[in-house]
DOZADO-577581 format. One record per residue: residue in three letters; x, y, z of N, C-alpha, C in turn. Coordinates in steps of 0.2 Angstrom, whole numbers, plus 5000, padded with zeros to 4 digits. Example, Ala and Ser with C-alpha at 12.3 -4.5 7.8 and 13.67 -1.06 7.14 Angstrom:
residues 2
ala506649725039506249785039506649845039/ser506449895035506849955036506450005039/
This chain:
residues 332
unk507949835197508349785200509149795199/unk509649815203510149825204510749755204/unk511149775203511649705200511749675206/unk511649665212511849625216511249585219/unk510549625218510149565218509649555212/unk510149555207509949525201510349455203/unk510849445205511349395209510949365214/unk510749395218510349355224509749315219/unk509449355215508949325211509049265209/unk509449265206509949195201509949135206/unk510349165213510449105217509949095220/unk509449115222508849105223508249055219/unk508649065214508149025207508348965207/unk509048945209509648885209509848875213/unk509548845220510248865225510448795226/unk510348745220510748705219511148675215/unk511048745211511748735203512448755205/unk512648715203513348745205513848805201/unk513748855205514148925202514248945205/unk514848985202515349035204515349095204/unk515549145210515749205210516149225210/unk516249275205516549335205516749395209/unk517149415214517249485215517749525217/unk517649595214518249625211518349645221/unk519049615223519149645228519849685233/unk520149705227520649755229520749785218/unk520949855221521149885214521749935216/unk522149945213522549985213522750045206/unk522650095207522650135201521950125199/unk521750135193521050175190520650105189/unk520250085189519850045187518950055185/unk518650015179518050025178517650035183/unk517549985186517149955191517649955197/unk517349975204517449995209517449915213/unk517949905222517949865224517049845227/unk516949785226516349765227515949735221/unk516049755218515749735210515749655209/unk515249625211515149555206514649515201/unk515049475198514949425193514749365195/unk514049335195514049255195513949225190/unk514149155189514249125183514249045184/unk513749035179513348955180513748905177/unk513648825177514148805174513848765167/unk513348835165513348835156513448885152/unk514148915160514348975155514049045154/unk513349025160512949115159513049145167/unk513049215163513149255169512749315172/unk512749315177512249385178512949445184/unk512749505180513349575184513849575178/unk514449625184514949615181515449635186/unk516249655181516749645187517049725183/unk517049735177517449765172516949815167/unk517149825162516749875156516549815151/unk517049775151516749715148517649685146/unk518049705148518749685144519049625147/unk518649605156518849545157518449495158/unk517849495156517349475160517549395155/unk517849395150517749325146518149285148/unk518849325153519249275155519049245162/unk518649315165518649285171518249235172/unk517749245165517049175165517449105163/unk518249105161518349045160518649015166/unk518849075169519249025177518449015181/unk518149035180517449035184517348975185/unk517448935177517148875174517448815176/unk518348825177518648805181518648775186/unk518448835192518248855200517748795200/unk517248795195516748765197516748675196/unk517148685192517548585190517948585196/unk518248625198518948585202518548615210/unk518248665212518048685218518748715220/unk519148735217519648765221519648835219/unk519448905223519448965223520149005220/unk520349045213520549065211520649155212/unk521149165213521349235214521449265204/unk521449305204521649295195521649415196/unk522349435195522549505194522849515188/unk522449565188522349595182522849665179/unk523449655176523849725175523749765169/unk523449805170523049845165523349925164/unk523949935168524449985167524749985158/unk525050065155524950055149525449995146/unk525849975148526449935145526149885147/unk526149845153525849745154525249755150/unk524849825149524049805145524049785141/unk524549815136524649765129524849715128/unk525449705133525749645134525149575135/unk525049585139524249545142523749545135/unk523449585132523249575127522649615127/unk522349635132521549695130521749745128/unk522249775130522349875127521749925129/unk521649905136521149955138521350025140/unk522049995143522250055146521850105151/unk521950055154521450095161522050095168/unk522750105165523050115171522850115179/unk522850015178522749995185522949915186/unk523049905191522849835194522449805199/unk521949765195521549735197521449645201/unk521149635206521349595210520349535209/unk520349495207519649465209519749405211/unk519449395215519349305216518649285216/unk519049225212518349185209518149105213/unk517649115215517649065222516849015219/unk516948945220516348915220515948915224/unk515248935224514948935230514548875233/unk514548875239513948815242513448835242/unk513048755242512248755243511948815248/unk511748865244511548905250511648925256/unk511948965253512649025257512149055261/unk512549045267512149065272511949145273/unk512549195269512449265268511949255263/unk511749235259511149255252510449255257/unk510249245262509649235266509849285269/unk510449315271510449355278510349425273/unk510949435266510549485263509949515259/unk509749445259509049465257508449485261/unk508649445267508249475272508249555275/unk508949585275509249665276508849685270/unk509149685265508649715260508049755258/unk507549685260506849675263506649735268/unk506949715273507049745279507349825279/unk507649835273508249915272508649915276/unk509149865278509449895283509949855280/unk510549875283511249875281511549805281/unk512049765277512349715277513049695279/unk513249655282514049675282514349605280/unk514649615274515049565272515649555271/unk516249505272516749495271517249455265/unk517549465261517949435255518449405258/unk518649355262519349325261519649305254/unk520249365252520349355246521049315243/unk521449325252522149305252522349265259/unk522649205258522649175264523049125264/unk523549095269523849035269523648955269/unk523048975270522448905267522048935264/unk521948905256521648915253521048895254/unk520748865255520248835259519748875261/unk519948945264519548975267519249045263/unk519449055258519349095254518749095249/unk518349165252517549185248517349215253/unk516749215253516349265258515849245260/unk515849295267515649265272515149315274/unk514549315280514349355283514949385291/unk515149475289515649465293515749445299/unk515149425302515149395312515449315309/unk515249285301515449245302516249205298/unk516649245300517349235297517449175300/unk518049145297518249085302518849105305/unk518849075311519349085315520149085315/unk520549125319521249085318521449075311/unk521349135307521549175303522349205303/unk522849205301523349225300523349295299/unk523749315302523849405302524149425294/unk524249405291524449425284523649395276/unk523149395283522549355278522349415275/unk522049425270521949485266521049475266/unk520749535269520049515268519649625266/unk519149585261518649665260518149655262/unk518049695266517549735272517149765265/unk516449745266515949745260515449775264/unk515149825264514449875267514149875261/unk513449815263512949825257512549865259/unk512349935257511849965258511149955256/unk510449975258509949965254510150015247/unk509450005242509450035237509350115237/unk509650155233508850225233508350195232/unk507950235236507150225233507050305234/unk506650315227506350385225505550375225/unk505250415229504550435230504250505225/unk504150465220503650525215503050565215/unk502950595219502450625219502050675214/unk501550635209501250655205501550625199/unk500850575193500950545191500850575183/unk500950635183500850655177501150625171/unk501150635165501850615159502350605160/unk502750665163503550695165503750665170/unk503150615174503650565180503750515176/unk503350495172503550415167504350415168/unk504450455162505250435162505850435167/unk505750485173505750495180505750415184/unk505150375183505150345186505550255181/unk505550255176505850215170506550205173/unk506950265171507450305173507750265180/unk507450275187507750285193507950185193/unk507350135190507150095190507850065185/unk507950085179508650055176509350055181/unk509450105186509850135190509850065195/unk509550025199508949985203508650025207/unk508650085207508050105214507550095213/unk507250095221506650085222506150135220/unk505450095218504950205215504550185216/unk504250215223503550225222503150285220/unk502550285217502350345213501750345215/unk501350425218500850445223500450495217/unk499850485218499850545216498950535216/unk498350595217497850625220497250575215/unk497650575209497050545203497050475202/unk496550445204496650365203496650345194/unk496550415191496750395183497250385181/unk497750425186498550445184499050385187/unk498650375191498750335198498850265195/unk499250235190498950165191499750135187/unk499850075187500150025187500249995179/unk499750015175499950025169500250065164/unk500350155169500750185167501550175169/unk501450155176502050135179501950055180/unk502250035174502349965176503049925182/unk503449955178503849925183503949985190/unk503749995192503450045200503450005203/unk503749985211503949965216503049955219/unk502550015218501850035219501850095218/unk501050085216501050145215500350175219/unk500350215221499650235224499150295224/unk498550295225498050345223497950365230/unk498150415230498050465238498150545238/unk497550555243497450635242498350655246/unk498350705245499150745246499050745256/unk498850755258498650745268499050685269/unk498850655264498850565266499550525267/unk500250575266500750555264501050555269/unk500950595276501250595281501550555286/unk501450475283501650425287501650375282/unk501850415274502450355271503050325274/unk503150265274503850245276504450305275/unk504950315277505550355275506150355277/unk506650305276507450285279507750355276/unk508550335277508950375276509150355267/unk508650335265508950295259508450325253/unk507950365255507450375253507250455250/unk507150475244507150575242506350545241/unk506250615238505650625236505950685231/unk505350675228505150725220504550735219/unk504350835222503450815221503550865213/unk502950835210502850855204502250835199/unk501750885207501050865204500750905199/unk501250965199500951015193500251045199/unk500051025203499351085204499751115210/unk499551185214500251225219499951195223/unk499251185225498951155232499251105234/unk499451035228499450995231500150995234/unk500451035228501351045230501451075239/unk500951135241501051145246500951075253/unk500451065251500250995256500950965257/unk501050945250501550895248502150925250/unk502550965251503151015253503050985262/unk502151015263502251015271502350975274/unk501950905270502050835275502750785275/unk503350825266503950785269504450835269/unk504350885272504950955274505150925281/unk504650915287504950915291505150825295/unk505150775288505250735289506250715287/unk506450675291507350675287507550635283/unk507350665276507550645269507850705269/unk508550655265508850705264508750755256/unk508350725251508350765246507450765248/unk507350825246506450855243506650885236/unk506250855230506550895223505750925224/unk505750985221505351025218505151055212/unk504851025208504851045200504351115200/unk504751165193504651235195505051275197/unk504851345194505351395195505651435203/unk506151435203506351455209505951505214/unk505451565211505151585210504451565216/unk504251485210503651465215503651435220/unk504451405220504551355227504651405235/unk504851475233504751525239504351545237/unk503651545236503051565238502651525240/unk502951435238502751395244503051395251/unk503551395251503851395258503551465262/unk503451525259503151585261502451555264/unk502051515260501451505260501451445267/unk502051405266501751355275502051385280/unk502551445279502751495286502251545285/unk501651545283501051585285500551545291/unk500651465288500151415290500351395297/unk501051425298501251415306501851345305/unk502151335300502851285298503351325298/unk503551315303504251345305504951315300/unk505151345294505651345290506251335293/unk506551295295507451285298507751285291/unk508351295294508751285288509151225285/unk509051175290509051115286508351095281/unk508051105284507451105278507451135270/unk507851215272507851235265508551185260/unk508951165265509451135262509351065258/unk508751015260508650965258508050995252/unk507751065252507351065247507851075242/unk507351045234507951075231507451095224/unk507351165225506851195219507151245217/unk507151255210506951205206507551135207/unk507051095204507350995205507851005197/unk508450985199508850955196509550975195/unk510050975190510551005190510451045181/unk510751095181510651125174510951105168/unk510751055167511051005160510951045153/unk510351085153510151115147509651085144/unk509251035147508651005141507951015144/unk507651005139506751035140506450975141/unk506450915137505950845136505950805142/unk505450785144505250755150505850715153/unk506150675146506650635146507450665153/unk507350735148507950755149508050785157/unk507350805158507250825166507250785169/unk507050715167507150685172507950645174/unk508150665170509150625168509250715173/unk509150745173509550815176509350815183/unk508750785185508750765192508950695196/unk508950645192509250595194510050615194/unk510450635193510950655191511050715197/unk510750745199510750765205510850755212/unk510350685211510050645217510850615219/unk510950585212511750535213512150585215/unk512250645212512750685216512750695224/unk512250685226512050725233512350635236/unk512050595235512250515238513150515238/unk512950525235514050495231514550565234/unk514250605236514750655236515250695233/unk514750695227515050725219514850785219/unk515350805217515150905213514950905208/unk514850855203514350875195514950915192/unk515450915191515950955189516250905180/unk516150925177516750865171517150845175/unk517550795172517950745176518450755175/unk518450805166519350805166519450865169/unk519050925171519450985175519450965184/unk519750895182519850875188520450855190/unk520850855194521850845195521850785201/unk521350745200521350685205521050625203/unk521250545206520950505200520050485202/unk519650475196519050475195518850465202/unk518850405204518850375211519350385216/unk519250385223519450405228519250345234/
C-alpha cells in the first residue's frame, strides 16, 4: 500500500473525524519530498504519509491541529536555504523553499470516492490544490472538473496527476521471488505471482501478493495488462520461460525481465523465431535479459533490489547513474 491510499484508507475508516491534510504544493530549490506529497492528521494527533524526511512533519502536525479547531486552511512555507535554515531552527540544509497547505477536510470529499474508484479501475486521476487565493475559503482540493468558479487570475493552483500504481507480475514462485515480491509490495506496487506448481503457488508464501495463482505457462495470455504493468519470468525451468517470453513479448508492457544469462535469453528468442514469432525490435527493447541493473550482489535479496531498481529506472526516466557525478539538481 503506497502513501496516498494508506490516506484514502484512513478516511475511509473515518469519514466522519475530523482531519486535516497536508500537501506539499509548490517547492523551489531541492526538497525531500517532491510536489504531491501528502500528510493527514487526526485531531488526536496521529498521522498517516508525509510531506518531508521528517524535519517538518512535527510543525506541520501542529497547524494541522489548529486547521482542525479553527477550520480555516493554512499555507505554512518552509525556508530551508543554508542561512534562514538555521535561523528557523532544523539545520537541514536542504537548500530550498517549500510551500504546504494544510486544509480541514469535509465529510466525505467527494474526490476520496472518485479516486478510489480510478484506482480500482487503473485509470488515471486529475486533481487540483488551490493553494493561494484571494478568498481563503476556497482553498484545498478538488476533483479538477470540480474547481470553483470565478476564481481570480492570480489564484495559485497544483495540477495533481494521480496515476495507478506499478503492479509487477512474477512469474514463477520459486525462493528468489519471495523477496522480489516483499520488496515491490514495500514500494506500494501491485504483485501478482503465477506460477505452474500449485505448491509454489500459494498465498502462504506470498502473503501480502495482490493474488497469487496456479497456472500452466499457456494460460497467461490473457492476464489483464495497462501501461502500468512489467513482468518478471523467473520460473527457473527454460520451457516454461519460452511459453512465458511468448505470451508477454508481443503484448505492450513496457518492461519483460528475464532472469539468466544473456546467453540463455538469445536462445530463447532464437527458440520462438524458429516457432514462427516474429522478433521486432520493440520487443527486444522491452526484454530485458538478463533482469536487473549490475549492483554486484548474489542473495536473492540483492537480485531482487537490482531489478526493482531497474524497473524504477525505466518508469522515472533515470539513468541509474550516482547522483553526485551529476551537475543538475536531484529533481527536475
Amino acid at each position: 500500500m503506497n502513501e496516498l491510499q494508506a490516506i484514502l484508507h484512513q478516511l475511509e475508516q473515518e469519514p466522519d473525524a475530523p482531519q486535516a491534510l497536508a500537501t506539499l504544493v509548490h517547492v523551489q530549490g531541492s526538497s525531500y519530498r517532491r510536489v504531491g506529497a501528502r500528510l493527514l492528521v487526526n485531531a488526536e494527533g496521529q498521522w498517516v504519509g508525509s510531506i518531508s524526511g521528517g524535519c517538518l512533519e512535527s510543525d506541520v502536525m501542529a497547524r494541522a491541529l489548529e486547521v482542525i479547531a479553527d477550520g480555516e486552511a493554512q499555507l505554512a512555507v518552509y525556508d530551508t536555504t543554508d542561512e534562514n535554515d538555521l535561523v528557523w531552527g532544523t539545520g537541514t540544509g536542504c537548500n530550498g523553499v517549500v510551500s504546504i497547505l494544510i486544509e480541514r477536510l469535509p465529510t466525505n470529499p467527494a474526490w476520496v470516492k472518485t479516486l478510489r474508484e480510478n484506482l480500482t479501475a487503473r485509470k488515471i486521476s486529475a486533481l487540483s490544490v488551490v493553494w493561494k487565493a484571494k478568498d481563503i475559503k476556497i482553498l484545498g482540493t478538488y476533483e479538477s472538473q470540480a474547481l470553483p468558479k470565478n476564481m481570480s487570475s492570480d489564484t495559485k493552483i497544483l495540477a495533481d496527476e494521480v496515476l495507478p500504481p506499478t503492479r509487477i507480475l512474477i512469474f514463477g514462485a520459486g525462493d528468489d521471488a519471495q523477496p522480489l515480491a516483499k520488496m515491490a509490495q514495500e514500494l506500494g506496487w501491485g504483485v501478482e505471482v503465477f506460477d505452474a506448481r500449485p505448491g509454489y503457488a500459494t498465498k502462504a508464501r506470498f502473503p501480502g501478493a495482490d493474488k497469487v495463482t496456479a497456472t500452466l505457462p499457456e494460460n497467461v495470455a490473457n492476464v489483464f495488462i495497462d501501461q502500468w504493468t512489467v513482468a518478471v519470468v523467473m520460473s527457473h525451468r527454460y520451457r516454461d520461460d519460452v511459453e512465458l517470453v511468448k505470451a508477454l513479448l508481443p503484448r505492450e508492457l513496457r518492461y519483460v525481465g528475464l532472469l539468466g544469462p544473456k546467453v540463455r535469453s538469445e536462445r530463447i528468442l532464437n527458440d520462438l523465431e524458429k516457432q514462427g514469432l516474429k522478433i521486432t525490435e520493440k520487443m527486444r527493447e522491452r526484454l530485458h535479459g538478463p533482469v536487473g541493473l549490475d549492483l554486484g550482489g548474489q542473495t536473492p535479496e540483492a537480485v531482487a533490489l537490482s531489478v526493482l531498481a531497474e524497473i524504477q529506472t525505466i518508469f522515472s526516466g533515470g539513468d541509474a547513474r550516482p547522483l553526485r557525478t551529476k551537475n543538475r539538481p536531484i529533481h527536475t
